[in-house]
C-alpha positions in Angstrom: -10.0 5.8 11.4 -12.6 3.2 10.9 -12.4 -0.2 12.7 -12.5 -2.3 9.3 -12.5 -1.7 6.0 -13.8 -4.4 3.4 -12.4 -4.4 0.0 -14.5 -6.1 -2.6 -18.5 -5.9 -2.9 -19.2 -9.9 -3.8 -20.7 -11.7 -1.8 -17.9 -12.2 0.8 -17.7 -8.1 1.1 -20.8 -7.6 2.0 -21.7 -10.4 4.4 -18.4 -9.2 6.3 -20.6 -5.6 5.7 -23.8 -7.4 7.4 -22.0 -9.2 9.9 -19.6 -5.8 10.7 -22.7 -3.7 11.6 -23.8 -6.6 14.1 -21.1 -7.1 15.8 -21.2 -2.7 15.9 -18.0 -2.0 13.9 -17.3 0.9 12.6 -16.9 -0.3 8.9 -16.8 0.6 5.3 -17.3 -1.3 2.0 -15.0 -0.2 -1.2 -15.7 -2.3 -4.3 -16.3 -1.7 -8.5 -19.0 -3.3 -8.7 -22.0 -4.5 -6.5 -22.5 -8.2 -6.5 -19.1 -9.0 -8.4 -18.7 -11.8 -10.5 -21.7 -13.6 -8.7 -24.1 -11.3 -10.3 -23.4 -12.3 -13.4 -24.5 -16.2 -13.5 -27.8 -17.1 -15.6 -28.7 -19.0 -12.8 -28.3 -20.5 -9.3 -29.7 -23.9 -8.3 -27.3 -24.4 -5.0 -27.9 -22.0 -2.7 -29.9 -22.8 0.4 -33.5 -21.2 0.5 -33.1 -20.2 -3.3 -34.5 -22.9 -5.2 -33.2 -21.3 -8.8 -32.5 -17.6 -8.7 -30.5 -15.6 -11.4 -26.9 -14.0 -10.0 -27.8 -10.5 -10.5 -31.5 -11.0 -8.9 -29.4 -13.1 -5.5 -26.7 -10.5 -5.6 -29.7 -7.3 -4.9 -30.8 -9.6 -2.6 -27.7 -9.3 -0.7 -27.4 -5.6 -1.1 -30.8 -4.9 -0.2 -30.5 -6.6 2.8 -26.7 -5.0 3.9 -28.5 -1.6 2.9 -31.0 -2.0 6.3 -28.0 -2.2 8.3 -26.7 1.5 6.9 -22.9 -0.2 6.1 -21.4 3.0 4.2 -20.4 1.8 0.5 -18.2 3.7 -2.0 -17.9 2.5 -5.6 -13.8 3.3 -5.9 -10.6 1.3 -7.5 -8.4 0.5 -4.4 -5.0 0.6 -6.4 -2.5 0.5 -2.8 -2.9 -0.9 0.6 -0.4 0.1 2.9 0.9 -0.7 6.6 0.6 2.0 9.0 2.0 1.6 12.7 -1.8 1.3 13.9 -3.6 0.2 10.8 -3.5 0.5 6.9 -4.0 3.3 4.5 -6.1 2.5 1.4 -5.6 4.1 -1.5 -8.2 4.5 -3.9 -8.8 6.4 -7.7 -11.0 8.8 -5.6 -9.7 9.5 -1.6 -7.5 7.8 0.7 -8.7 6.3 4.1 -7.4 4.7 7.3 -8.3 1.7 9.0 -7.6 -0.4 11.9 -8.1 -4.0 10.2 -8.8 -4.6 6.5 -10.4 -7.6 4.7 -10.1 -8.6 1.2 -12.7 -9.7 -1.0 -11.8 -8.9 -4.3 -12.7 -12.0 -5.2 -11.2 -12.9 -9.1 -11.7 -12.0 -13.0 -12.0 -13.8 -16.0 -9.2 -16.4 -17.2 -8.7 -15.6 -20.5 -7.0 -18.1 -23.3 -4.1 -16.0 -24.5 -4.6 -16.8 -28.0 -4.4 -15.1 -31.7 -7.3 -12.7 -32.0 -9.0 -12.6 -28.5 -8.1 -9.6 -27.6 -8.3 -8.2 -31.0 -12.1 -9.3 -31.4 -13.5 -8.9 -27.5 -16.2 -6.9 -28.0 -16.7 -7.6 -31.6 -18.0 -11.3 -30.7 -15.0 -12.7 -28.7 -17.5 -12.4 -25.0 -17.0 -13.5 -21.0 -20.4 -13.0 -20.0 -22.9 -15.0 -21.4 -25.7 -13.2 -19.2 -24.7 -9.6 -20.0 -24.3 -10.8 -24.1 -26.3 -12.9 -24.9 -29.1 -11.1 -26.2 -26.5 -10.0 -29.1 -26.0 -13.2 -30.5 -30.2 -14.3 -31.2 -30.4 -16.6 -34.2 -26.8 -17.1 -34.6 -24.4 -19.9 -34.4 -21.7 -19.4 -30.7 -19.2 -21.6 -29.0 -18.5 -21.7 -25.6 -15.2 -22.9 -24.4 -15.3 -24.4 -20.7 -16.1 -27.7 -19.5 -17.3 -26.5 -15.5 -20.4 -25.2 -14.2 -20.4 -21.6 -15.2 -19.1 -23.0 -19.0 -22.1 -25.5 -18.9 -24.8 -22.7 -17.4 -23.4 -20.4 -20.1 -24.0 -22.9 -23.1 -28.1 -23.3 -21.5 -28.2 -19.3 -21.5 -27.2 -18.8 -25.0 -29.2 -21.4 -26.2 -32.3 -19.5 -25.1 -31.7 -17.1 -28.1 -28.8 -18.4 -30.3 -29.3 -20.5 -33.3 -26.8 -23.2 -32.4 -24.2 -23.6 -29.2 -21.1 -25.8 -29.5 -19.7 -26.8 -25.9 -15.7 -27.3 -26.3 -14.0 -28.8 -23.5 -10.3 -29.8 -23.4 -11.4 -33.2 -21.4 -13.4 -36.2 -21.7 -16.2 -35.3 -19.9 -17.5 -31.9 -18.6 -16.3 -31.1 -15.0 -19.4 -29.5 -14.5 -22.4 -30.6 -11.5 -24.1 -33.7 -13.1 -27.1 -31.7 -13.3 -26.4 -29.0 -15.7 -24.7 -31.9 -17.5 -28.0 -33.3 -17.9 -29.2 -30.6 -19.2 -26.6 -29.7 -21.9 -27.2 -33.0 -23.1 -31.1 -32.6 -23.4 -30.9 -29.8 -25.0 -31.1 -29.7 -28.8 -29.2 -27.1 -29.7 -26.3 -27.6 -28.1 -23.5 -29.6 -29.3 -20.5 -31.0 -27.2 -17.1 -31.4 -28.6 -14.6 -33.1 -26.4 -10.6 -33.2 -25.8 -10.3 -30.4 -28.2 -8.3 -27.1 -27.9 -9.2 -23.5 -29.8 -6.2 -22.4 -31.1 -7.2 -19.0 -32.8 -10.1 -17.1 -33.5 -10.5 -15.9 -36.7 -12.4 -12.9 -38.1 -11.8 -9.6 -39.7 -13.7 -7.1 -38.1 -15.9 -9.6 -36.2 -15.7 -12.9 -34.8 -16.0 -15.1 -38.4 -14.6 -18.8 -36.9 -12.4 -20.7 -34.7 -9.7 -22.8 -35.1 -9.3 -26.1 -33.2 -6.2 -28.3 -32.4 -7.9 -31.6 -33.7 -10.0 -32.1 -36.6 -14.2 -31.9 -35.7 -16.2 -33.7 -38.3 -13.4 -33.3 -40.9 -12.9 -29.9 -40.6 -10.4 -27.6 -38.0 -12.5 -24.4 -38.8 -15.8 -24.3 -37.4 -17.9 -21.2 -38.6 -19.7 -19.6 -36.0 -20.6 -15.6 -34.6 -19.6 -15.2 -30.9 -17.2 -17.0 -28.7 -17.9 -17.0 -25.0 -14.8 -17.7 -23.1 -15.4 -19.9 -19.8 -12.5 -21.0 -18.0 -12.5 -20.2 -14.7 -10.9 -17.1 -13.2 -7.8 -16.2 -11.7 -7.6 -14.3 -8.1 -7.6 -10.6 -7.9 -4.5 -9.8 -5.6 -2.0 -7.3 -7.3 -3.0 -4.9 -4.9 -1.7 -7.0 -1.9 1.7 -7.6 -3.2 4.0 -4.5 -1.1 2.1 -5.3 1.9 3.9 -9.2 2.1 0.7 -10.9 1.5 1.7 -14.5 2.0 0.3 -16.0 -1.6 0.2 -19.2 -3.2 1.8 -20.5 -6.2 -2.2 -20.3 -8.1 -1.9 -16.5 -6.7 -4.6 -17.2 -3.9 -3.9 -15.4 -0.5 -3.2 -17.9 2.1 -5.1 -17.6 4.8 -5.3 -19.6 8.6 -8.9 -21.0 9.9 -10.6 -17.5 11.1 -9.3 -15.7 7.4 -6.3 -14.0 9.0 -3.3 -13.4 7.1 0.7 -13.3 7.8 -0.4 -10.0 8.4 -1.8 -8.9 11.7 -5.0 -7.2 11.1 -5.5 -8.0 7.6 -8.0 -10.8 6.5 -9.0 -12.3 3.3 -11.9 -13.9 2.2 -13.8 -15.4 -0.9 -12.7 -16.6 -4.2 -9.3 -14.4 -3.3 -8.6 -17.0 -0.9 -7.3 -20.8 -0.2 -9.8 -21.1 2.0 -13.1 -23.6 1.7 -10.7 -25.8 -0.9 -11.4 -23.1 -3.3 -14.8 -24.4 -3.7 -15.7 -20.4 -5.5 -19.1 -21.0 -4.4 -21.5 -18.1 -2.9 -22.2 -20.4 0.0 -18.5 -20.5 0.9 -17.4 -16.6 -0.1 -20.4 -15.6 2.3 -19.3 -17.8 5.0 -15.7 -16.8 5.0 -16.4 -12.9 4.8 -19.1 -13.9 8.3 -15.8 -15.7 9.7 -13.5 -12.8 9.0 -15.9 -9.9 10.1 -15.8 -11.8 13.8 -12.3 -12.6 13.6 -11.9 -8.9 13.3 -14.6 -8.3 15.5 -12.3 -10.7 17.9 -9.5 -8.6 17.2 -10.4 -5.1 17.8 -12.5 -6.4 21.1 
């Protein structure tokens, strides 16, 4: 039985990992994918020491550094938790394993719009990750929908390569930092459209236009090739649910000061979370996963 096992290999997993093999825990890390959903920002300007560094290049950072401290990490779907009288089983696609205290950093996924033909054309030009994509879309004409700071980062990515970028927001003003506002607005090719809705995305075989709720320029269809979808993401928890996870109505985990749960022995931290006023930040995900590897750390002692 190990003393913790860390669900979730974002940033909050593995600085729990780092913070684990100080404190001399007998740990492992289970996630899908090294670095999460941090690795996949075009680029950071906010985190101490980093003056701009891309997501993936931060997030090998981060495992480079948890690999010196020999944390044992298996690339596995956990699809059940479960309470034992001394612990929790973890279930995974692969092998099951025990544990005396778990914490959960599965951080979250995509939001998507739930609208007529995206999931019919994702993959055919209907996108979430303007990093991983956007060399597809060189000399063509994209949209991205989103108004915060990964929307805004995503639009300055894409118009690297694309021919033209239209920013559409749903309000007045970008809720993006002030400098990546600054930016957009510099920049040539992109093209911000306020207070506007999609509606549907239209294309046979591959992304051909979009539909919007108002009229833009005396049209409602705006021609275009790829449509990168950036509205936030939603909390990765369904695996949580038997165990009586306490969770809020926006489905994060509720957690208490050192990242404990209603459960005894299971923590939460990162974008997964209420905690840090869901700032979904690097910074904060680290900072909780530090907090809960001592709370557990606390615990077991």
């Amino acid at each position: 039985m190990y003393d913790l096992i860390i669900i979730g290999s974002g940033p909050a997993g593995i600085s729990a990992g780092i913070y684990s093999a100080i404190y001399k825990l007998n740990a492992l890390i289970i996630g899908e994918k090294s670095g999460g959903y941090a690795a996949d920002a075009y680029k950071i300007i906010n985190y101490p020491g980093m003056s701009e560094i891309s997501g993936l290049e931060l997030m090998q950072k981060f495992a480079k550094h948890l690999q010196k401290f020999n944390v044992p990490t298996k690339t596995e779907v956990v699809n059940k938790i479960s309470k034992l009288k001394n612990g929790f089983k973890i279930i995974t696609d692969k092998l099951s394993y025990q544990s005396k205290t778990v914490i959960l950093a599965t951080g979250s996924e995509r939001r998507r719009l739930h609208i007529p033909g995206e999931n019919e054309l994702t993959g055919k030009g209907v996108a979430y990750c303007a990093t991983c994509d956007a060399f597809f879309f060189k000399d063509k004409i994209t949209a991205v929908i989103g108004g915060a700071d990964s929307a805004l980062t995503s639009a300055l990515h894409l118009a690297e390569t694309a021919k033209k970028v239209y920013l559409i927001y749903r309000k007045e003003n970008p809720t993006a930092l002030p400098a990546w506002i600054e930016k957009v607005k510099n920049n040539p090719k992109i093209e911000l459209i306020a207070k506007t809705n999609i509606k549907k995305i239209i294309g046979e075989n591959k992304v051909e236009a979009i539909e919007l709720d108002k009229s833009y320029q005396n049209k409602n269809i705006l021609p275009l090739d790829g449509v990168f979808i950036e509205i936030g993401s939603v909390p990765l928890t369904n695996i949580v649910g038997s165990l009586g996870v306490n969770i809020d109505n926006e489905g994060f985990v509720k957690v208490k000061e050192n990242q404990e749960t209603n459960i005894s022995g299971f923590f939460a931290a990162g974008d997964v979370t209420t905690g840090s006023n869901k700032l979904e930040q690097i910074i904060t995900a680290s900072a909780e996963g530090a907090v809960a590897a001592n709370s557990v750390f606390k615990n077991i002692k």
